[in-house]
N, C-alpha and C positions, 0 to 999 in steps of 0.2 A: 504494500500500500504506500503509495508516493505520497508525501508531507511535502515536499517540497521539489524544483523545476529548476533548470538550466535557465527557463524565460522569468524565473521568481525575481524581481526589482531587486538587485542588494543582496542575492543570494551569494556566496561565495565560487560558487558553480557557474552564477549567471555570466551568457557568452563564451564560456571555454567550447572549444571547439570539440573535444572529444564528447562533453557532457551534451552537445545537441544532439552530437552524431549521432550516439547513444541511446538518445532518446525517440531519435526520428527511425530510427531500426526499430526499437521496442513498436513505438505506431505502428510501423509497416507491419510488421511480423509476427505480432500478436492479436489476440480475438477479445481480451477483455483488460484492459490497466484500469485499479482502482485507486482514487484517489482522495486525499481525507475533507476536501472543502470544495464547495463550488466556487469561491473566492480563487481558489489554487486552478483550476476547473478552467477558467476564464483565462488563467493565463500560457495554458497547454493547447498546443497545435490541436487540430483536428482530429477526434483519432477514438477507439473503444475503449472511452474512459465513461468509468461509474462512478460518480460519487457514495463514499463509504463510510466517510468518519475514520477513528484509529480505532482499533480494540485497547480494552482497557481491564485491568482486573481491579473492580473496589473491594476485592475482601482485604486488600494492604492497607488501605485505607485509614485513618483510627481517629472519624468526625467524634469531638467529645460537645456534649452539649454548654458546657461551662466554658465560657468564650473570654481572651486575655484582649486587652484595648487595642490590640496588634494591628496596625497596616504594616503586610508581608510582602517584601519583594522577592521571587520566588524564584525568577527566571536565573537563569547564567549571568554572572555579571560581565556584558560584555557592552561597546558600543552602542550596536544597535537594537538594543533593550532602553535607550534612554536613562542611562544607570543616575548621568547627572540630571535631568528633571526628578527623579525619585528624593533624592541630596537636597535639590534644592527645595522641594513640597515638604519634606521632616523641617528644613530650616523654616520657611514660612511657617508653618503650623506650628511650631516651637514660641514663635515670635507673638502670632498674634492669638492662639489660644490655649498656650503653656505644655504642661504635660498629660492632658488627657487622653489621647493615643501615643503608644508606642511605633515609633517605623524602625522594623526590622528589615536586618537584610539575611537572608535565607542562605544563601551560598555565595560569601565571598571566599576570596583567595585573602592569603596573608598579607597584602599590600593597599587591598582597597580594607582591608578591616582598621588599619592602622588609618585610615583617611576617617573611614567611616565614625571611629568611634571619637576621633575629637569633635565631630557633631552631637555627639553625644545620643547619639541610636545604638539599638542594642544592635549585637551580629552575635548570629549562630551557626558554628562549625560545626556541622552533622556529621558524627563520626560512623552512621547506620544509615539507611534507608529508611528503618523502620524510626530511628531519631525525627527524622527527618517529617514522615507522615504524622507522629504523634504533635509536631509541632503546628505543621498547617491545620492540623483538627482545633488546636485551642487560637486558631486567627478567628478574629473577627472580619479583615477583611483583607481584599487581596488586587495590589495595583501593578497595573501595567500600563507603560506607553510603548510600546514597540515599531519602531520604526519596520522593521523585517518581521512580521508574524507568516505564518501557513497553517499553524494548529492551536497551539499555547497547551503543550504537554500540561506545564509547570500551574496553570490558570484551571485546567480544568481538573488537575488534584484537590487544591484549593478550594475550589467551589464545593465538588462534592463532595470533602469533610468539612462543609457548612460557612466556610469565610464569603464574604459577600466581594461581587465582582466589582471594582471601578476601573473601568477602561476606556484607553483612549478609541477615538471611534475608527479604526484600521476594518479595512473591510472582513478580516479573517474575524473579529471578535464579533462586528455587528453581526454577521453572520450567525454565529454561535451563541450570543449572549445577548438577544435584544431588549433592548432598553436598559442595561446596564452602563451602556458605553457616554462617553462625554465627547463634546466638543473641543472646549476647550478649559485651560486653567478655569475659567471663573465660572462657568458650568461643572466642573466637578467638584470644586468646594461647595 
């Protein structure tokens, strides 16, 4: 099941020439390619593609209903996750309505943790998987602005151990989460 395309905007793939080539074989020469979004869908050549979604198993899952003040960043910390909007919304929210939610960040590396916590956010080094799930269970909510979306693995863990989605409005998440998504900064405060 394809999550992502050689023609994906900002994909790391996008325009390599092996990765089209590849892809345009796959068209030619197969009877059915399944893909995980109609957003992703739109952006692949002509050809016997399904829309699928990903499988997914929630029994790892671990939603607790007692919920911590947490907005979680959950994704990869990389670029094109918008890491510095996330930095800068804890800084705002710090400023003008103190400490009443947490911003976590969910999987740094040891460089942006040393950034992160002179802002004074917590960060959590998930030394398990199953660390990991137990934590998104106690978010309350769970933000993303991603520049490159095609699925949002990390988003829809999140939601379904019960943290509420805020997202920016990328076609992959309207898609997925509607009316969940935001405009802009001042529509999502």
């Amino acid at each position: 099941i394809w999550h992502s395309s050689p023609t994906t905007p900002g994909d790391y793939l996008g325009g390599s020439a092996w990765a089209n080539n590849f892809q345009n074989h796959l068209v030619q020469f197969t009877t059915g390619l399944f893909i995980a979004t109609k957003y992703l869908h739109s952006m692949c050549p002509d050809g016997p593609f399904h829309v699928t979604g990903l499988p997914f198993d929630r029994s790892v899952l671990r939603p607790n209903p007692v919920k911590e003040p947490w907005v979680i960043f959950s994704h990869r910390w990389a670029e094109d996750k918008n890491c510095g909007k996330f930095l800068a919304l804890a800084k705002w929210w710090a400023i003008a309505y103190g400490s009443e939610l947490q911003f976590v960040v969910m999987t740094p590396s040891p460089e942006t943790a040393r950034v992160v916590k002179t802002l004074g956010l917590r960060v959590f080094f998930n030394r398990t998987k199953e660390e990991y799930y137990e934590r998104i269970g106690r978010a309350r909510f769970v933000w993303a602005d991603s520049v490159l979306e095609t699925f949002g693995y990390s988003i829809l863990e999140a939601v379904l151990s019960g943290a509420v989605p805020v997202l920016n409005c990328h076609p992959c998440y309207t898609e997925l989460y509607p009316g969940c998504v935001y405009k802009d900064f001042d529509d999502m405060v």
